[in-house]
Structure formats: structure tokens, C-alpha cells
C-alpha positions in Angstrom: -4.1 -24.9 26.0 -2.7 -21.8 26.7 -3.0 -18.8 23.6 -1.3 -15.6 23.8 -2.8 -13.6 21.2 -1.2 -9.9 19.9 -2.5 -6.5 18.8 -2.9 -7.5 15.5 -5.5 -10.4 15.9 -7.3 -8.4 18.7 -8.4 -6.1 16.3 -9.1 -8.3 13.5 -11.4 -10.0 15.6 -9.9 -13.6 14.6 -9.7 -14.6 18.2 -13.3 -14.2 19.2 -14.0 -15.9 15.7 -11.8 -18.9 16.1 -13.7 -19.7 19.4 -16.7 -19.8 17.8 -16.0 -22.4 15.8 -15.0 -24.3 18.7 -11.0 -24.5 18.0 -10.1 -22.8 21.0 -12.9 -23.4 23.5 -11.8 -24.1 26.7 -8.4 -22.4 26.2 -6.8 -20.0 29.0 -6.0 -16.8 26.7 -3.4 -14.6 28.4 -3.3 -10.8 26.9 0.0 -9.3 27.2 -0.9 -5.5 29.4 1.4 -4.5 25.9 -1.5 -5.3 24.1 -4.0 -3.2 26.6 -1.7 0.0 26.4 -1.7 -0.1 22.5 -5.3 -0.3 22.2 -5.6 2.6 24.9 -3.6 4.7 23.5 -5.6 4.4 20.0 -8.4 4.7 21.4 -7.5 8.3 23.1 -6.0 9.2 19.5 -9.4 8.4 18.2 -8.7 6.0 16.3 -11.2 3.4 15.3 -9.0 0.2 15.6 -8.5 0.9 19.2 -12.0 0.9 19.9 -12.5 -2.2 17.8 -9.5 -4.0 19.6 -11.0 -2.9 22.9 -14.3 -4.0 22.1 -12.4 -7.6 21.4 -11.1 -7.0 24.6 -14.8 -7.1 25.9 -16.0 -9.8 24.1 -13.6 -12.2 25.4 -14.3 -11.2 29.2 -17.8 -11.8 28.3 -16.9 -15.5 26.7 -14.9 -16.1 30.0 -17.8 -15.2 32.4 -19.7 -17.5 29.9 -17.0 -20.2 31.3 -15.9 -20.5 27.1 -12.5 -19.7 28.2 -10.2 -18.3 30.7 -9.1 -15.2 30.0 -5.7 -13.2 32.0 -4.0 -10.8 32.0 -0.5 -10.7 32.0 3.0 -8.8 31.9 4.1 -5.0 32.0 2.8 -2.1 30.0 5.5 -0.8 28.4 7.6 2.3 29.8 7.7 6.0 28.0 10.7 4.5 26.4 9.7 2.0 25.2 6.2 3.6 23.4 8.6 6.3 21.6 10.6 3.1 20.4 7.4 1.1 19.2 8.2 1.2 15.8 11.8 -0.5 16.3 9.5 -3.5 18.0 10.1 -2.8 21.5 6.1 -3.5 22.2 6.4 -6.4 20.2 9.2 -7.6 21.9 7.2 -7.4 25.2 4.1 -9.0 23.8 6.5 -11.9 22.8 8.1 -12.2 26.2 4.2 -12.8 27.7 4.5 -15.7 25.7 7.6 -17.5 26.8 7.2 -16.8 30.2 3.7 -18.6 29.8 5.3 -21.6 27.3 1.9 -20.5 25.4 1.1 -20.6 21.6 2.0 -17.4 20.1 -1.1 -16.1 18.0 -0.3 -13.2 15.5 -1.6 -11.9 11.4 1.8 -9.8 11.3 4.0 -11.5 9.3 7.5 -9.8 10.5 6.4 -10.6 14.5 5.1 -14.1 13.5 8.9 -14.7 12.0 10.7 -13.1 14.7 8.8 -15.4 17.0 9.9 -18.2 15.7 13.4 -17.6 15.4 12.7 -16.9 19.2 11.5 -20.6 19.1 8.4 -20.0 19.9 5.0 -21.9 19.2 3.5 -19.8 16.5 0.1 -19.6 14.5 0.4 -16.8 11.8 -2.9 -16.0 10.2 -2.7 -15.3 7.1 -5.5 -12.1 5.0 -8.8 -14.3 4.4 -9.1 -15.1 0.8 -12.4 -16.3 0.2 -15.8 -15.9 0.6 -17.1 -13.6 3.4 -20.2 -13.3 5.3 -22.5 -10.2 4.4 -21.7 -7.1 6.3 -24.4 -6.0 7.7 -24.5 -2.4 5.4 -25.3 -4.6 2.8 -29.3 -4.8 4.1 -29.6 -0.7 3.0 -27.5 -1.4 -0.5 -29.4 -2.5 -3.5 -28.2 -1.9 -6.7 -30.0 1.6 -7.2 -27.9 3.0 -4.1 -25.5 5.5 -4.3 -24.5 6.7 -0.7 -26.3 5.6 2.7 -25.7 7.7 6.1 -26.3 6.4 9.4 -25.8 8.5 12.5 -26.9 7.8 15.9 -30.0 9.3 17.1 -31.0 9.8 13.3 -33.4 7.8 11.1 -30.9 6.1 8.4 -31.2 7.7 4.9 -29.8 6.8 1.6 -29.8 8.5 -1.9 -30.8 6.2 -4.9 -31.5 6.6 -8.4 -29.7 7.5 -11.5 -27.0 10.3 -11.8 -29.3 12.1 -13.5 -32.6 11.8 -11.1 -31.4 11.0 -7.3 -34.0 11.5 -4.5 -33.4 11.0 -0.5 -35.2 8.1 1.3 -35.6 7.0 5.1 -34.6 3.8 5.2 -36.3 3.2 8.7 -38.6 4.5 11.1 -36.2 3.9 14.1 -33.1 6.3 14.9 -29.8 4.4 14.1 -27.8 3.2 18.4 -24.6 3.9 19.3 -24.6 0.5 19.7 -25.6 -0.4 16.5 -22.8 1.5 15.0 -20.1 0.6 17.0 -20.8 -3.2 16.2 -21.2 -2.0 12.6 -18.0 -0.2 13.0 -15.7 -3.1 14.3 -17.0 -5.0 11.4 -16.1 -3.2 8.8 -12.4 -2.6 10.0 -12.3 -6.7 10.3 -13.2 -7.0 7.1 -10.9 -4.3 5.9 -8.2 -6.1 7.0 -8.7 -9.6 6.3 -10.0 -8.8 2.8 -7.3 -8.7 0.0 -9.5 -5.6 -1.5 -9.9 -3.9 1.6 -7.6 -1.6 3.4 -7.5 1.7 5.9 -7.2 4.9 3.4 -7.0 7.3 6.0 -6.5 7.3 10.1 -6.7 10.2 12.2 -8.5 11.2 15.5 -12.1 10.9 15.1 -11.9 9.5 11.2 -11.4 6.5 9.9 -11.7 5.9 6.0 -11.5 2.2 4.6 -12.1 1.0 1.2 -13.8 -2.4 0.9 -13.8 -3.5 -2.8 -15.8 -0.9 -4.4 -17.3 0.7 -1.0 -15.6 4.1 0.5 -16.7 3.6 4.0 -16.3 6.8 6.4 -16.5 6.3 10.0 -16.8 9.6 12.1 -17.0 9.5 16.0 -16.7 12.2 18.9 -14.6 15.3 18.9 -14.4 15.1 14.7 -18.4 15.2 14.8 -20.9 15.3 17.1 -21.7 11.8 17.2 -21.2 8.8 16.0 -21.6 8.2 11.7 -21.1 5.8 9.2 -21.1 6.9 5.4 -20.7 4.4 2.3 -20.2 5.9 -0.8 -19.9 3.8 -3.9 -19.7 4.0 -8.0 -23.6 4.3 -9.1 -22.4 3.6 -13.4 -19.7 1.5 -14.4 -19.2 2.8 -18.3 -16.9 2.1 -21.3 -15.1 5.1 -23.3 -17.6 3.9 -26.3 -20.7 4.7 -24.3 -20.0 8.7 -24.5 -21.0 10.7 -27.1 -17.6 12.4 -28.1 -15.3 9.0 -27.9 -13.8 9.3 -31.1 -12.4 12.6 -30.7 -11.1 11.8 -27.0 -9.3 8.8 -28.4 -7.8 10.1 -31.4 -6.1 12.8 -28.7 -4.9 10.4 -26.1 -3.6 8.0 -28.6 -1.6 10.7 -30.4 0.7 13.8 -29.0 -2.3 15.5 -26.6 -1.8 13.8 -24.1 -1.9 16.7 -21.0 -5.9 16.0 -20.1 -8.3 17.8 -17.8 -11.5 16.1 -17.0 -13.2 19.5 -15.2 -17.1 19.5 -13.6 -19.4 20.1 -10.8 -18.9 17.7 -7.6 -21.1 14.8 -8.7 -20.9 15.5 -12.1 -19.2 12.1 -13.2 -15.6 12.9 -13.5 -14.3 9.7 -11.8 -16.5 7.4 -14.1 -14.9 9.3 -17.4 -11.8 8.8 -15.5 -11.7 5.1 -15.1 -12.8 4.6 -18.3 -10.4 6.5 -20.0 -7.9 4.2 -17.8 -9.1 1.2 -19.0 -9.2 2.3 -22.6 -5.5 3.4 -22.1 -4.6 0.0 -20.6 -5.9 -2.1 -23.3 -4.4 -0.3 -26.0 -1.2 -1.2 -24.7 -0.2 1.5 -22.3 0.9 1.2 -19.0 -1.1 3.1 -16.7 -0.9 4.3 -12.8 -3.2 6.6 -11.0 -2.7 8.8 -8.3 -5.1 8.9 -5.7 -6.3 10.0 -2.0 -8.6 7.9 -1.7 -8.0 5.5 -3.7 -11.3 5.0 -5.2 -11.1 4.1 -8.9 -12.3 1.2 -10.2 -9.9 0.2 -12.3 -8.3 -3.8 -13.6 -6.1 -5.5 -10.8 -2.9 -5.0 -13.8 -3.7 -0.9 -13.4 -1.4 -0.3 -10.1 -3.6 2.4 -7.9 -0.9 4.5 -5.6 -1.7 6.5 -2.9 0.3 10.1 -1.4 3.3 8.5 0.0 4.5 9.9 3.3 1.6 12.0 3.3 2.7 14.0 0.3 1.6 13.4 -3.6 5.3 15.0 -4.5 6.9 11.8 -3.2 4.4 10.0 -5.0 5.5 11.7 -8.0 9.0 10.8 -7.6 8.5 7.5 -7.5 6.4 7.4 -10.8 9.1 9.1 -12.4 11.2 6.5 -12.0 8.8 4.0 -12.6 7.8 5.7 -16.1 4.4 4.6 -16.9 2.7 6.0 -20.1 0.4 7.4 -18.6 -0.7 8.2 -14.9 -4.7 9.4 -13.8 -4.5 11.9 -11.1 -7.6 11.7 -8.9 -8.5 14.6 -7.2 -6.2 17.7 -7.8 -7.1 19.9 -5.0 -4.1 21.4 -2.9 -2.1 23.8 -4.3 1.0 20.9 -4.2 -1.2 18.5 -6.4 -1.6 21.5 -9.1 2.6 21.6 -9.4 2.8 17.7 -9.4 0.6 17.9 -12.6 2.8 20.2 -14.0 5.9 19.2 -13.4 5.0 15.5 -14.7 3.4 16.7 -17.7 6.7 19.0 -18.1 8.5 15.7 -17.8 7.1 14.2 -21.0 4.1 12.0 -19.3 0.8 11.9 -20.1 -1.4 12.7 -17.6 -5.5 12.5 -17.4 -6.6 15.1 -14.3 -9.3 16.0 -12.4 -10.6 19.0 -10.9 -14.0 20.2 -9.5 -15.0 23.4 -11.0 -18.1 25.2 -11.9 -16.8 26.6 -15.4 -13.9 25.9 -17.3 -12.4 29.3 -16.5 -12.1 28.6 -12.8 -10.0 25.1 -12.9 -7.4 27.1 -15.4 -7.7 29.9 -13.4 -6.3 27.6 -10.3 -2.9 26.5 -12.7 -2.2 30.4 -13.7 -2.0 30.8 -10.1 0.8 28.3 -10.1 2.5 28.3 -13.0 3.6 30.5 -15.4 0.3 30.9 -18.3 2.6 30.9 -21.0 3.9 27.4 -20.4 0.3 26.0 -19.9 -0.4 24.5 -23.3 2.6 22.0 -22.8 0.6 21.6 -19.6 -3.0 21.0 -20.2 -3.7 20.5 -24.3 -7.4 19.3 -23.8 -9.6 20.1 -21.1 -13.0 17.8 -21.0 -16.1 19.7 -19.4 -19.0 16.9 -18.0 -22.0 17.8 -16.4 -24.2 15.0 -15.1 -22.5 12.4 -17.0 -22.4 13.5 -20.2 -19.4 15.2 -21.9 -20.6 18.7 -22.8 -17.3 20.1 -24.6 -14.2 19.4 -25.6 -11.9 22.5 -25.4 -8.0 22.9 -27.0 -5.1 25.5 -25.5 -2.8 27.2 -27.8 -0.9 30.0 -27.8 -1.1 33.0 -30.1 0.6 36.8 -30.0 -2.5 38.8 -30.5 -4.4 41.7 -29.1 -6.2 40.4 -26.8 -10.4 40.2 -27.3 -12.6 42.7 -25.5 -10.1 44.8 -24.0 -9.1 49.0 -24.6 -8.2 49.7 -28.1 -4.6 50.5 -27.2 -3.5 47.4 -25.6 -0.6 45.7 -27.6 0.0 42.5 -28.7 1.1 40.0 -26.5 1.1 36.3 -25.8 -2.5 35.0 -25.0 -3.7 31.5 -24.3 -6.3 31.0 -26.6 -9.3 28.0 -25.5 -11.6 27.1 -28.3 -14.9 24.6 -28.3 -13.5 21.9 -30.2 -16.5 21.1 -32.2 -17.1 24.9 -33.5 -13.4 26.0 -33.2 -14.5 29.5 -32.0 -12.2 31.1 -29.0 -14.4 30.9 -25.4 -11.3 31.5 -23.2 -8.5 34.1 -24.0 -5.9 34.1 -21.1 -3.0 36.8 -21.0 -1.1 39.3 -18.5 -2.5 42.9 -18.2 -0.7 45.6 -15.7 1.1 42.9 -13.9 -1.8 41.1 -13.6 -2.7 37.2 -15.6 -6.2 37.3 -16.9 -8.7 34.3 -17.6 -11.2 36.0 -19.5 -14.6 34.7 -20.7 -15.4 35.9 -24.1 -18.8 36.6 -25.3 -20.5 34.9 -28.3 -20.0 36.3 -31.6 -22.9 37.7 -33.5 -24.4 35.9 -36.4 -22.7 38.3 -39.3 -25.9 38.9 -40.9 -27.4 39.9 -37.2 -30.5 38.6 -35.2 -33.4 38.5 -36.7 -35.4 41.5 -36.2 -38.0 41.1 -33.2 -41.2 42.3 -33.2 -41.8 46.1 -32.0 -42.6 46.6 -28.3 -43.6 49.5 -25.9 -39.7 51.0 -24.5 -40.0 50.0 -20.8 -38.4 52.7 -18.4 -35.1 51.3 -16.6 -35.1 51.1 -12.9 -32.5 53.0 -12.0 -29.5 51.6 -11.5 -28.5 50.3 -7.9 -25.4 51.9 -6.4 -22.6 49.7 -6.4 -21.7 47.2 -3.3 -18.8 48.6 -1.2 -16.5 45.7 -1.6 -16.1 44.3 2.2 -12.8 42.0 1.2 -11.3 45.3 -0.6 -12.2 47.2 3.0 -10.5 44.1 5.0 -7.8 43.7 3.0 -7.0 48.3 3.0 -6.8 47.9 7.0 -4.3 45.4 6.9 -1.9 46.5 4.8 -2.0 49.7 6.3 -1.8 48.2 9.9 1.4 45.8 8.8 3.1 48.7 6.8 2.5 51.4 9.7 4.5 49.4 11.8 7.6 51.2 9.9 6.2 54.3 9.5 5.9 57.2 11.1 3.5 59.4 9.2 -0.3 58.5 7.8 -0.2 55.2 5.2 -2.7 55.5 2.6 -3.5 52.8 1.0 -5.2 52.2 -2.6 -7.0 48.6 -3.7 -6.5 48.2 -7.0 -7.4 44.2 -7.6 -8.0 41.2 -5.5 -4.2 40.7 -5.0 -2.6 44.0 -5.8 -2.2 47.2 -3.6 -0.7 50.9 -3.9 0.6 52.3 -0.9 1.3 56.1 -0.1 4.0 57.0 2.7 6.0 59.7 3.5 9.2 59.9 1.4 11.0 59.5 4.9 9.3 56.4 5.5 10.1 54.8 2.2 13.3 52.7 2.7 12.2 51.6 6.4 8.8 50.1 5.0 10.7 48.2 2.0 13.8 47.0 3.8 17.1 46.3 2.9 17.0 44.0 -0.1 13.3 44.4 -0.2 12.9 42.2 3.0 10.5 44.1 5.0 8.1 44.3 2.3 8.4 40.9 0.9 7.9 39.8 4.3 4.5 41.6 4.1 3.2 40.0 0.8 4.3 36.7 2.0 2.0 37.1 5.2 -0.8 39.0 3.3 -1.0 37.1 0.5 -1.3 40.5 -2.3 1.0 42.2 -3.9 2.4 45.9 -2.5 3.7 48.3 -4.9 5.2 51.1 -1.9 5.4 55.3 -3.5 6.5 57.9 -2.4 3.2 60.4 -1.4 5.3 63.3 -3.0 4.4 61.5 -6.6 0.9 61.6 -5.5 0.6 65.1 -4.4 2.2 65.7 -7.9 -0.6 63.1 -9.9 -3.9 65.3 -8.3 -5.1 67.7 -10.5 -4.8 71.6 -9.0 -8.5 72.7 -9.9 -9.6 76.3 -9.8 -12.9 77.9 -10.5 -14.2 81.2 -11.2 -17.5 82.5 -11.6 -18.5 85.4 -14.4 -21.3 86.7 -15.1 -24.3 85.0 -16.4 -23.6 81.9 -14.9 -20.2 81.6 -17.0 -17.7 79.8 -15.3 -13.8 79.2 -15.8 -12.2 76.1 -14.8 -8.5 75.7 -14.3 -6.5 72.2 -13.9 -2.8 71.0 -14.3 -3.0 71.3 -18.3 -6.7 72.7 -19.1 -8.7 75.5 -19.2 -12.7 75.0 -19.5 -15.4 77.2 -20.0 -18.5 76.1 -18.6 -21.9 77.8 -20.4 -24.6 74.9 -19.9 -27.0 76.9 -21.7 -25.3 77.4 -24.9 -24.5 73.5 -25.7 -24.0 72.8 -29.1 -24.0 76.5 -30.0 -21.2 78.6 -31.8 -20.5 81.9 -29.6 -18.0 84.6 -29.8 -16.0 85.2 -26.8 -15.4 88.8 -25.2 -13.2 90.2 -23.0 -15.2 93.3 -21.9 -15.9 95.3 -25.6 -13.3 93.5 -26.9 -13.4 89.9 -29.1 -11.2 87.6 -28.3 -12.3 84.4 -30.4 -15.1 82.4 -31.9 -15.7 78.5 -30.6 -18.4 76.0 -30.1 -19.7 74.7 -27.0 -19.4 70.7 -26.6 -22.6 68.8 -25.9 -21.8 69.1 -22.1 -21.9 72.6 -22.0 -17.9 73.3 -22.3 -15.3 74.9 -24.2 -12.0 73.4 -24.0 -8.6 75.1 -24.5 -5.2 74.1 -23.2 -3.6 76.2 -20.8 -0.8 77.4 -22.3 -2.4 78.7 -25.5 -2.0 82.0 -26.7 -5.6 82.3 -26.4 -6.2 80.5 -22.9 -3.4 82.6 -21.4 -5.0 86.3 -22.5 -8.3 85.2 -20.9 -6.6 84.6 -17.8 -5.0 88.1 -18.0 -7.8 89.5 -18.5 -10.2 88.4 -15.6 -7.4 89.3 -13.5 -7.3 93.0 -14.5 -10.9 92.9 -14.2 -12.4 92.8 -17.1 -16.1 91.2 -17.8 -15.8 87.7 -19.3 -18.9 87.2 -21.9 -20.5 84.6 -24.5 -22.6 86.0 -27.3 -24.4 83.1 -29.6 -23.1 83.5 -33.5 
């Protein structure tokens, strides 16, 4: 019997397996030189499948020198052409060919090849996915039902982390370091498996990387240049919970059932976002709502009628446009991470769907810090109406958005009133979170905890410990950074000094020439823009003639007695140290001018252009003996 088997069975590993079982022993198996090239060439993408088709490859020269089978070789690799035509089937068609030259069964697990063929009229054996049992894998000797993640690399001993959420440790699960060997086979495997089983598929492919899912298993297998040697990690779900078993399920359902229905699960990595997640999808689902998710991996464990997508094309926007046509109820976003997947939550929500999120972050304030960078604050309660805080499992808060035209809390007494985003514990209704726009600027801002109204208790009396002195503040190095380059980008269309002033992490004043102005902004503002697109911070260009006319013109004369004047822009100051808080008379020679009193700082103040101010002047400059007498 003559078998010609293509790509897609080599790297299943079917082949090898079928002649095992003794249904093709002593068959001549020809492999089309197509099928050579298109493991090659995965194999110098760094692909995994490549290597686990080549390693097919190997097993059936082995079998032949075993006198199993006959294995040849047979046809032409296909031409430069050809490869950038691949996907229109011109490798197929090759592969095929092989076959009816050879009047050979054709052996293929691709269902569009396997048709072709036989309106070709060829002999054809489609394999269809395995459904069914499987044999263990062999990662399932370092699972138990305690594990959480296991890591074996080559040349390390293999470790795993087990326990609870709550109370995980790190073990060595053997003496011996992990083979090359023993991860290749391991490797090969588990991409067999991923393909044959109807829960399994590749997630992600890219030199070096290969991510599969296997039922409730993310499976990471990293090789040479991605890392340094050879790795396999399997992650999987430690807790498989119910919306009932958390602590605040009454209040979370009473939201999601009604009109608050833009959700932000937000938490440490680890924390147990995902679990909250799933659960909250299969709570959704059985109440009659129909329910997507969103995700890259995709990693929920969610009912077979719950339709998990992935970023299509690449991109989570696409994704998005799909949904919107599809127009579930509600869709579970799992992870929001790029800037992109930020706006795709926004714009959904925007579209009238409900929408459960999540985001690692430390604090609350950082993950609603990430949307004000995106979207306009204002609009963010129509956005996100309840976030959901978890740490290690447990739901610590519940917090609600609204908006409010207030003064904002804890700022100068003469800021107005403006819109503000206002973020209150749900449980005590007291504001945590104020968010608002100051001097161009969109705050999040932390607010402290009120005092009790009738104060702390009073503490016991203790000995007044002496300060240290206070440290002298870190120059800020980014700040620094960020000063050079602005003043090296806006230089370039300059011609005299740039000065350049920080004033936040994304906002800069720059000084130039007035000459210089129009060339550094650019017609239309194009130079300029150009700038902040490339520097990422906002550059507010001036004139240096308005900041010649903003510094104060200082002048100081000495008197007698250690009296000194000081003159600015609007003030004149007498400086007499040693008559703070004393009421003097002021002379001019023998002659009194006026009676004051000297500030706690040692000064008196009078504004220049007083009648008073202006005959003091005149007087020192006809030379005439400045004096303080104490009343």
C-alpha cells in the first residue's frame, strides 16, 4: 500500500500513531518534498509545529530503519512563487500531485484539501478532530488538584506552585534537571493533542512562542531566541466559584440585572479577577442573557452556550465590530491592557451594551486613571458605573461614578466649581475618588478620610520627639530627561537659547526668542504638533519677552543699623529683624514720616506707589538718614 500523507497529519502525529496500531505496517509512505519545505520553513520561524512535524518526520525514518515501513521521498519543493501563493493552495496543489503521480492513498485532517482531492478523484482518508477519550499527557504526573502553575525548563529542576489563593508556596518537583529531550517530546505532544481535541486549540504563534489551550490548561511553550532555552509553563484555574459564594452578591446582582451595567472588575495580578469574572458570566447567562467574552487568551471557563471570541485579525476593534452586529446583552472583556482595548470598552459601552471589564491595578485610582487618559472624564460614568476592587479573592469594595458640579475636595480655596467625577464606597457612601480638570490638566485624586466630627479620642500625653530634619527633595531625573529633549527638538528651529520649564509629567513651557516663535510652531501649528506627537507632553511655546516682563526687578539698600529697603515690581519692604512684632515710628533724618508695625518676619510692607512709599524713596536719594525708633 502506498500512503501519501500531507502537512497536516505530519504534525498531528496520526501517521506515526496509525502504524502503531498496526493499520499501516508494511506500507511504503511517500512525503511530498512540499511537505519538507513547509515544516522547514516553520521551523526557522520558530514555530513549534514545524518542529513537531519534523520530529514526525524523524520518527518515521526511524520506523523504516526498523523495516515497519518504507518511507520516500518524493516530488519538488515548491518555487518562491509558489510559497508567496501558499494560501491560494499552490503547496497543496503540489502535495496532491505527489499523490497521483504515485496512484497512492491520499492521507489528510484538512477538510477543504481532503474535498479537493476527491473531486481530483483521488483515494482519500480524511481524519476527522478525535472525540473521545485521550491518553494522559504526560504534564499530568506534576498536576494534582492543589496545583496552580508548573514550570519546566531545561537544565532546571521542575517546580510548581500549589496551595490556595490565599497561601501558595513553591516546590521542586524532582531532584533531576528537566532534557531538552524531555521537552521536545513533551512539546510535540501537547500540540497533537491541541489539535485533535475539540477543546484544545493554538491561542497564539509566533517565533519562539507557542500558546495552546487544552480544556482548562494555558500551556506556554518557549524555545530559543524568545528565551534562553527551552520552557514549558501550564497555568490553570486553582477555584471554580458561584456569584453566591462572595460576600457582596446581592448588591453586584441587583446592578447587573438593572441599568448599571458598565462593570470594572479592578486588582492586583493574581488577585482573582478572572474567577469573579466567569462567575459573573454564568450568573448573566442563566438569568436569561446572552453573553460573549472577549479574550486574548482565551482562558475563561465559561458553559459551551457562552461563545468565547478571540482579537480577530489581530486586533480587538474588529472583534468589536463583529459583536455589534451580533448584539449580545452582555460581553466580558478579559484583559483590557493596550491602549486600543481601553477605547473598545468605551465605545461598546457608548453603544448601549453592557460590558463586565478587567484591569490589573494596584488601587482603584490607577485603572480610572488609564480611561481619563483616553477618553474624555466627563463622559466616564456612562462608561464605567461600578468598579469592583478584589484582593486575594475576596471582593473588598464596591465603588459608584457620578458626576457632580462642585468645588472640588482638597484643593486652593479659589478654585471654581466645575464638573467632577465623584467615586464613593458603596457600603459607606463617602466620596474616596474626586476626578476633575485643573490648569489644563485631568486629576484623579485620592481623598483623605474624614474625621469623626466629634474628633479622635484624646491619646495619652507623651515626651515631644524632635523631627529629623527634613531630607532635601529628589531632583526628578524624568523631569531632567524630559527638559533636554524638548529643548533639543525645539532648538532645531531656533536660533537663540530655548529655555525650557517642566511643569507636570506631560506638560512643558518653553521660552524662545520672539524671532524664533512662528518657526518653532509652524504654519498651522504643524511643527509643534509634530513635537508633542513624538514627545508624548504637551508644549505651551512664549515669547521670552513675557518672561523678562513676569521677573520681579529687585533692589536693595542698606541704612543704618542694619535697616534695609527692598524694592520689587509693585512693593516696597522694610526689613528691621530686630523689631518684629514691634510698633516703630519711621524718620526721615529729624523728621517723622509715619508710624507702622513690623510683621512677624521682621518687615514692613508698603506698595510702591503710595504717597508714603514714594517720599521715602526721595528721601534716601537726597541723602538723608533712614531710622526706626520703637513706640
Amino acid at each position: 500500500m502506498k500512503i501519501v500523507p500531507d502537512t497536516s497529519v505530519v504534525i498531528d502525529g496520526r501517521i506515526t500513531s496509525l502504524i502503531k496500531t498496526g493499520e499501516y505496517k508494511g506500507a511504503t509512505i511517500i512525503i511530498p518534498e512540499a511537505v519538507v519545505a513547509e515544516l522547514e520553513a516553520q521551523a526557522n520561524q520558530g514555530r513549534e509545529i514545524g518542529f513537531s512535524g519534523l520530529n514526525e518526520l524523524q520518527e518515521l525514518f526511524r520506523m523504516s530503519g526498523e523495516n515497519v515501513i518504507q518511507l520516500r521521498f518524493s516530488g519538488e519543493r515548491p518555487s518562491l512563487d509558489q510559497v508567496k501563493l501558499s494560501s491560494g493552495g499552490e503547496i497543496d496543489a503540489l502535495i496532491r500531485n505527489v499523490a497521483i503521480d504515485h496512484d497512492a492513498r491520499f492521507i489528510t485532517s484538512d477538510l477543504v484539501q481532503a474535498e479537493v482531492a476527491k473531486a481530483k478523484g483521488l483515494d482519500v482518508t480524511y481524519l476527522r478532530p478525535q472525540i473521545g477519550d485521550f491518553s494522559p499527557l504526560s504534564i499530568d504526573q506534576y498536576l494534582d488538584e492543589e496545583t496552580i502553575a508548573i514550570t519546566l525548563k531545561e537544565r532546571a529542576q521542575p517546580v510548581a506552585k500549589i496551595g490556595k489563593l490565599r497561601d501558595t508556596r513553591l516546590v521542586t518537583l524532582r531532584d533531576a534537571p528537566m532534557t531538552e529531550y524531555e521537552l521536545k517530546g513533551m512539546a510535540q505532544e501537547l500540540l497533537e493533542r491541541a489539535k485533535r481535541d475539540p477543546d484544545g486549540f493554538i491561542e497564539l504563534e509566533k517565533r519562539g512562542i507557542t500558546v495552546v489551550q487544552i480544556g482548562s490548561l494555558r500551556i506556554s511553550i518557549a524555545r530559543r531566541p524568545f528565551s534562553d532555552g527551552m520552557e514549558i509553563t501550564v497555568v490553570r484555574p486553582l477555584v471554580d466559584l458561584s456569584l453566591d459564594d462572595y460576600d457582596m452578591a446581592p448588591e453586584i446582582k441587583q446592578r447587573i440585572l438593572g441599568n448599571r451595567r458598565g462593570v470594572l472588575i479592578a486588582g492586583p495580578p493574581g488577585a482573582g479577577k478572572t474567577t469573579l469574572a466567569q462567575s459573573l458570566a454564568t450568573f448573566l447567562a442563566d438569568n436569561n442573557f446572552v453573553v460573549k467574552t472577549m479574550e486574548a487568551p482565551r482562558d475563561l471557563q465559561v458553559p459551551d452556550h457562552i461563545t468565547q471570541y478571540t482579537a480577530l485579525e489581530g486586533s480587538m476593534a474588529n472583534t468589536a465590530e463583529a459583536l455589534l452586529l451580533v448584539r449580545p446583552d452582555y460581553v466580558i472583556f478579559d484583559e483590557i491592557r493596550k491602549s486600543e482595548d481601553f477605547n473598545v470598552y468605551a465605545d461598546m459601552r457608548l453603544a448601549g451594551m453592557g460590558m463586565v471589564g478587567v484591569v490589573h491595578a494596584m488601587e482603584v485610582h490607577d485603572c480610572l486613571r488609564r480611561f481619563c487618559d483616553r477618553v474624555d472624564y466627563s463622559i466616564l460614568p456612562q462608561i464605567i458605573n461600578t468598579v469592583i476592587y478584589v484582593v486575594q479573592g475576596a471582593i473588598t469594595k464596591i465603588y459608584d461614578l457620578e458626576l457632580a458640579i462642585k468645588a472640588p475636595e482638597g484643593m486652593p480655596g479659589d478654585v471654581h466649581i466645575r464638573p467632577v467625577i465623584v467615586v464613593r464606597d458603596h457600603a459607606r457612601r463617602e466620596p474616596e475618588i474626586e476626578i476633575f480638570r485643573y490648569e489644563g490638566e485631568t486629576l484623579v485624586m485620592p481623598l483623605g478620610r474624614k474625621r469623626n466630627a466629634a474628633g479622635p479620642a484624646a491619646a495619652p500625653a507623651e515626651p515631644p520627639v524632635v523631627a529629623a530634619p527634613a531630607a532635601e527633595p529628589e531632583e526628578n531625573v524624568t523631569w531632567k530627561v524630559a527638559e533636554k529633549e524638548v529643548q533639543r527638538e525645539i532648538g532645531r528651529y531656533t536660533t537663540g537659547p530655548v529655555e525650557v520649564r517642566i511643569i507636570s509629567d506631560n506638560k512643558a513651557v518653553v521660552y524662545i526668542e520672539d524671532k524664533d516663535v512662528p518657526a518653532a510652531i509652524g504654519k498651522g501649528g504643524k511643527n509643534v504638533s509634530a513635537i508633542v506627537n513624538k514627545l508624548g507632553i504637551g508644549i505651551d511655546i512664549r515669547p521670552k519677552s513675557e518672561l523678562e516682563a513676569q521677573k520681579p526687578v529687585e533692589e536693595e539698600m542698606q541704612l543704618v543699623g542694619g535697616i534695609k529697603i527692598r524694592l520689587d515690581k509693585k512693593q516696597l519692604t522694610i526689613v528691621s529683624p530686630e523689631n518684629r512684632g514691634k510698633i516703630v515710628d519711621v524718620f526721615a533724618g529729624k523728621e517723622y514720616l509715619f508710624t507702622a508695625t513690623v510683621n512677624e518676619e521682621g518687615d514692613i510692607l508698603l506698595a510702591k506707589n503710595s504717597t508714603i512709599a514714594q517720599e521715602m524713596i526721595k528721601r534716601y536719594n537726597e541723602g538723608e538718614t533712614i531710622r526706626l525708633r520703637p513706640v
